[in-house]
N, C-alpha and C positions, 0 to 999 in steps of 0.2 A: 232305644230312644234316638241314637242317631239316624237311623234308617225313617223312624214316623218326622222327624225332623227336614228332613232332605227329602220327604213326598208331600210335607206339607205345603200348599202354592202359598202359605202367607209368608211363608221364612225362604223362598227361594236367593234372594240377594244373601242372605247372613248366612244362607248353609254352602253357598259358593265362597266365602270368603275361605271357608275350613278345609277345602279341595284337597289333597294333598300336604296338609300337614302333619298326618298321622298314617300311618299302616291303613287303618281303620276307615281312613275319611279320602283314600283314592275312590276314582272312579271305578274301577276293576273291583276293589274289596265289596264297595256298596252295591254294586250289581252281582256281584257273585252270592253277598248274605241276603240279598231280596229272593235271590231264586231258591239259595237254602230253606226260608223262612214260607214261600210259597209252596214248596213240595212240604216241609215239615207240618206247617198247620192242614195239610190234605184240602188244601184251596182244590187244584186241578194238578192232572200230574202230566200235563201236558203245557212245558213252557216256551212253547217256542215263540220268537218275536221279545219275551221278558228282557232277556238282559238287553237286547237293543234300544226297547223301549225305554228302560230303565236309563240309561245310559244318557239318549235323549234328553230328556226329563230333567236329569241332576245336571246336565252342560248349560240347557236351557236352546239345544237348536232346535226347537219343535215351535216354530211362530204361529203355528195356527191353532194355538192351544186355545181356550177360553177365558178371560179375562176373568180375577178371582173375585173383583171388585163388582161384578156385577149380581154377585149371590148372598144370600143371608149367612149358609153355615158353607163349613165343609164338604160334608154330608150331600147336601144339593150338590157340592158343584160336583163331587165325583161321580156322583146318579148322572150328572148330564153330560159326563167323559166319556162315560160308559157306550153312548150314544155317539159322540163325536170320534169314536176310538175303537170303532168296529173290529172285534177280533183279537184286540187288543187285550192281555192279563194284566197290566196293570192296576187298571182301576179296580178289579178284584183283591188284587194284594194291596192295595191302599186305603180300602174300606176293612180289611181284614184288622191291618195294622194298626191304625188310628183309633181301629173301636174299642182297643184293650186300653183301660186306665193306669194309669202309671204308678208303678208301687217303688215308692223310695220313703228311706227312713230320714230324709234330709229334709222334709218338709215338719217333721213331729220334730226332731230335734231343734231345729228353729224356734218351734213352737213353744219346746220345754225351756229353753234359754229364754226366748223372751217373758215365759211368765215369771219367773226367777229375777229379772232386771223392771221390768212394766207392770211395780207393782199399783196398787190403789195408792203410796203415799206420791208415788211417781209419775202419774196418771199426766201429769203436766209438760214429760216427756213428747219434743218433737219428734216424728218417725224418723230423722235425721239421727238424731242423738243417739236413735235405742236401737237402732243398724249399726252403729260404730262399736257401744257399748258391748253387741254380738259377739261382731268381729275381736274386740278386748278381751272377752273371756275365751273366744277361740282358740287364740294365741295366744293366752297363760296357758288354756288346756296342752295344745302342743308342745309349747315350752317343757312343762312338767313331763308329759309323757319323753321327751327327747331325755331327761334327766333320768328318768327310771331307767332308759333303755343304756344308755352311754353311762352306766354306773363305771366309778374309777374303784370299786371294791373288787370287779369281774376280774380273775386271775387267770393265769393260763393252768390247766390242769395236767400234775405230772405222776407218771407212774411212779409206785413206791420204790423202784429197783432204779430210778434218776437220780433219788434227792442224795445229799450230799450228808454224811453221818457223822459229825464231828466227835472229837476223839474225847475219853472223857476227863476231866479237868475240873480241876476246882476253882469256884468261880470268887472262893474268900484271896484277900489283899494280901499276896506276899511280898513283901522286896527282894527283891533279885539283885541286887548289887554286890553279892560275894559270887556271881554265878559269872558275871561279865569283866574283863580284861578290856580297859581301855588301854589302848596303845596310843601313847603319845606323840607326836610326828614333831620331829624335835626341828623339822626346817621352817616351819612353822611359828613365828612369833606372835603370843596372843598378846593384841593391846588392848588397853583396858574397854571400847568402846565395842559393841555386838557388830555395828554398819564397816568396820575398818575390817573387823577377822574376818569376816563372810567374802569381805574383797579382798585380801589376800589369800585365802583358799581357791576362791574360784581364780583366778588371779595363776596359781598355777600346776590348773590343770590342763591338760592334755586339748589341743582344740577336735574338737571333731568334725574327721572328714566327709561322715557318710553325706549324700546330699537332703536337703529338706524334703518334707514328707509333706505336700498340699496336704490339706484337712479336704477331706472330701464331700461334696455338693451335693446332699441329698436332694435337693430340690430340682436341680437338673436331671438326675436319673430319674424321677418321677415325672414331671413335667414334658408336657408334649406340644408339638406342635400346631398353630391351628389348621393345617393341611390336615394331620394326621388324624385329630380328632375328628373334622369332617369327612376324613374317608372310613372311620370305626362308625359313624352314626349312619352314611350313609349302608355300609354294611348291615349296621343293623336293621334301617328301614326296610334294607331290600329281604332279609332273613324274615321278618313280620309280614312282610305282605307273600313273599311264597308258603308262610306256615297256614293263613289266612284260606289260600288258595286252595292247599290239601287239605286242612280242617272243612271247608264248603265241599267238595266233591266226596266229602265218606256219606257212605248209607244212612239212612233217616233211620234210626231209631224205633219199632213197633210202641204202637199207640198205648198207655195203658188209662184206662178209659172206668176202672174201680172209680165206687161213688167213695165219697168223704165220709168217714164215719161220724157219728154224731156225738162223739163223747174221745173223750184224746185216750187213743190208741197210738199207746207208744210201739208197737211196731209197723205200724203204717210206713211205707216207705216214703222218706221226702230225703229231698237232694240237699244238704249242707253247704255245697259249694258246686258251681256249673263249673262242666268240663266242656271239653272242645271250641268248636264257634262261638257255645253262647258265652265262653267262660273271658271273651274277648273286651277289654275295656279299653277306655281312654280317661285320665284326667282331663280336668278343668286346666287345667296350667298347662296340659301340653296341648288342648285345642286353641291356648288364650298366645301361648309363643310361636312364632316360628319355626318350623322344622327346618333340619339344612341338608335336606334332601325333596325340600320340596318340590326342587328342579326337574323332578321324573316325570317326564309324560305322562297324561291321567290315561290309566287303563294297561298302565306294564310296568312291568318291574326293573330297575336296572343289574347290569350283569355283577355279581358276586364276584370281587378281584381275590 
């Protein structure tokens, strides 16, 4: 989705704003998964001039591009790049891209929440109101989920050979007072009041010389710098966009090209979870913040301290 987004010509101002805010959204990353996704879908296996191109394209230094505002769809205007763009692979990986429809379950979920809130008694409902509402039960949902996960019942688990065996004992009420010898401290005068003995007790004993023991700062040995944190993040950006890099450069995968059975065949091989390149995401929240490594040149990576 990021990639059909950053070769769309309608969104080229909003997909520059996102430049280097993520591993994801350098220039180097997006021209390197264009060329993955080129060789992968067996467009041509001849890319040369692509990542230049590519590169081009997302900066926006190519001025003699064709105005998007002069065509009806898309579609058109990349049929007449095609033409304008002689030799050119792009426009091939752009019509490739664009044609696949976007499968996300975020548009059905939406959907199921709002028929749940926009009922027929509620019908009266501005679209103002039943967007907020969304958002409302988004964030109980969350909520609740954060409370399942951060249970305070979760113990730590200890082997049987740790626990402690106490001895055995009965646990009925005995007095023990023919067992205990109080020794009575005869320099010790008790006055009748509890606030007077306590101060003469304490009163005289022994002062002590050890020195005080600061109570110690959990919150400073935790607690970091903001240098420090900006050089962990910028580490880890630059760790993301070299993993990005080796992930794009491994071999493509053999095509497997079996038709879809017509009736659920449970061993049909389907993927659970993508690995490598494709298995590469970004959130909404961290396209929507600032990165504090966005200071990297688009197209390198900085050096790993």
């Amino acid at each position: 989705m990021l990639l059909a987004l950053f070769l769309h010509p309608a969104h080229n101002q909003a997909s520059r704003k996102l430049l280097n805010k993520t591993p994801l959204t350098t220039i180097g990353s997006l021209c390197r998964i264009g060329v993955y996704y080129f060789k992968r879908y067996n467009i041509d296996q001849d890319v040369f001039r692509l990542y230049e191109d590519l590169a081009a394209w997302i900066k926006g230094d190519d001025d003699a591009t064709l105005a998007y505002s002069d065509f009806q769809s898309t579609a058109t205007y990349w049929r007449s790049m095609v033409a304008d763009m002689p030799g050119s692979k792009l426009p091939q990986l752009v019509l490739t891209v664009l044609a696949f429809a976007v499968n996300t379950a975020t548009c059905e979920r939406y959907f199921s929440e709002l028929a749940m809130i926009h009922t027929a008694k509620r019908n009266r409902m501005s679209p103002t109101k039943a967007r907020k509402l969304t958002l409302v039960r988004k964030r109980v949902r969350e909520m609740d989920q954060a409370r399942c996960t951060n249970s305070m019942k979760r113990r730590k688990l200890i082997a049987p050979a740790e626990c402690t065996l106490l001895r055995e004992r009965d646990d009925r009420f005995e007095s023990s007072e023919h067992d205990v010898d109080y020794e009575e401290d005869d320099n010790v005068e008790e006055p009748d009041g509890a606030l007077e003995y306590w101060t003469s007790v304490l009163g005289e004993l022994e002062p002590d010389d050890d020195p005080q023991v600061p109570l110690r700062d959990y919150d400073s040995d935790t607690a970091t710098s903001p240098s420090d944190a900006a050089t962990r993040a910028a580490r880890e950006f630059a760790l993301k966009v070299q993993e990005i890099k080796t992930q794009s450069a491994q071999p493509i995968p053999a095509r497997d090209q079996r038709p879809f059975p017509n009736f659920n065949d449970l061993r049909f091989p389907q993927e659970k979870s993508l690995e490598g390149l494709r298995g590469q995401k970004v959130s909404l929240r961290e396209l929507s913040g600032m990165s504090s490594a966005s200071s990297i040149e688009p197209g390198k990576t900085s050096k790993i301290p």
